[in-house]
N, C-alpha and C positions, 0 to 999 in steps of 0.2 A: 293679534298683532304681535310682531317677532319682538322682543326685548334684546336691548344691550346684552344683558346677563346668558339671554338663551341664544345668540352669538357668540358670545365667550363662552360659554360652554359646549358646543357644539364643535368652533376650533381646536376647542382641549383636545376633544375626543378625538377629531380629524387629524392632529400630529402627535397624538399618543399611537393612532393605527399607523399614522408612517413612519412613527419613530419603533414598534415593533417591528414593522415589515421588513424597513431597513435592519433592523438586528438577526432579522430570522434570514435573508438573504445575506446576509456578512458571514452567518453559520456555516449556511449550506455553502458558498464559494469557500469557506476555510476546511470544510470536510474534503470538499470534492480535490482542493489542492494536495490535500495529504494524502488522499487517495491515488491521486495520480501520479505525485512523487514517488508512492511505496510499488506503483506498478509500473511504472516508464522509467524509474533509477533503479530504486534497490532490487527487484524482480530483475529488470533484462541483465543487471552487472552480473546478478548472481548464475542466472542462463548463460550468460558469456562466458562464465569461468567456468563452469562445466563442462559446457560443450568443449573446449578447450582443453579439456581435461580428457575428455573423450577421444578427442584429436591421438592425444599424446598416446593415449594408449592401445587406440588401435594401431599406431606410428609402429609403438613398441612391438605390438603383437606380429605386424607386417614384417620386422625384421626379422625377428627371433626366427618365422616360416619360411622367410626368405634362405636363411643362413641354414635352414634344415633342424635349427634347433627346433624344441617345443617349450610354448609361453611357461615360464614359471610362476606360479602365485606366491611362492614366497620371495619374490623380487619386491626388498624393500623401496622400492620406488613406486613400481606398480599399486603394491599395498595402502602408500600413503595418498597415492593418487584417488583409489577405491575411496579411502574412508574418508577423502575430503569433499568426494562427489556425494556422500551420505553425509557429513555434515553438511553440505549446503542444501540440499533436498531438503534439510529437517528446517534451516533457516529459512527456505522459502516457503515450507508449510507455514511456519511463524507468522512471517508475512502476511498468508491469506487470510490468517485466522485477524491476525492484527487488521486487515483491511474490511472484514465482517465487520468485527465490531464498530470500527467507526463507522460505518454505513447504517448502523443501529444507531447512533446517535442523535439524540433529537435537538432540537434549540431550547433554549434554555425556556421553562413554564414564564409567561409575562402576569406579574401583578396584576389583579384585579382592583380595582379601585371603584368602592362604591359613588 
């Protein structure tokens, strides 16, 4: 015969697993949100300015052949343009490596309770 007691313990254990589950699903949506932030904002911004960067300098290069000149690399412009498409490349390795990890991230171990 079922007791009070073996009722009330059996609920325990029935909102301790939904009070886990819910913790481990709050995890995983707060992962997956920063995942997606750091891939759908900071990634495409940093693509956009690149490419943009790219723009400019094949712009530049277009003229200089047009004009009959030849592209100069020590055009402190062009230069600065170079080494900002190499720092961003290195921020968006950052990025990936930042987005590994959280996907390594596990929810936090739940108590056991004897």
């Amino acid at each position: 015969m079922v007791t009070i007691d073996d009722l009330k313990k059996k609920a325990e254990e029935g909102l301790k697993t939904l009070k886990e589950t819910a913790q481990d699903i709050a995890f995983n949506v707060e992962k997956q949100a920063k995942i997606g932030k750091k891939k759908y904002v900071d990634i495409t911004k940093i693509q956009r300015n690149i490419q943009k960067l790219y723009t400019e300098i094949g712009e530049y290069v277009y003229e200089e052949f047009s004009s009959g000149e030849t592209p100069k690399i020590e055009d402190p412009s062009l230069k600065e343009k170079v080494s900002s498409i190499s720092r961003m490349k290195l921020k968006l390795r950052d990025i990936e490596e930042e987005i590994e990890e959280i996907q390594k991230t596990q929810p936090p171990k739940h108590d056991e309770e004897p």
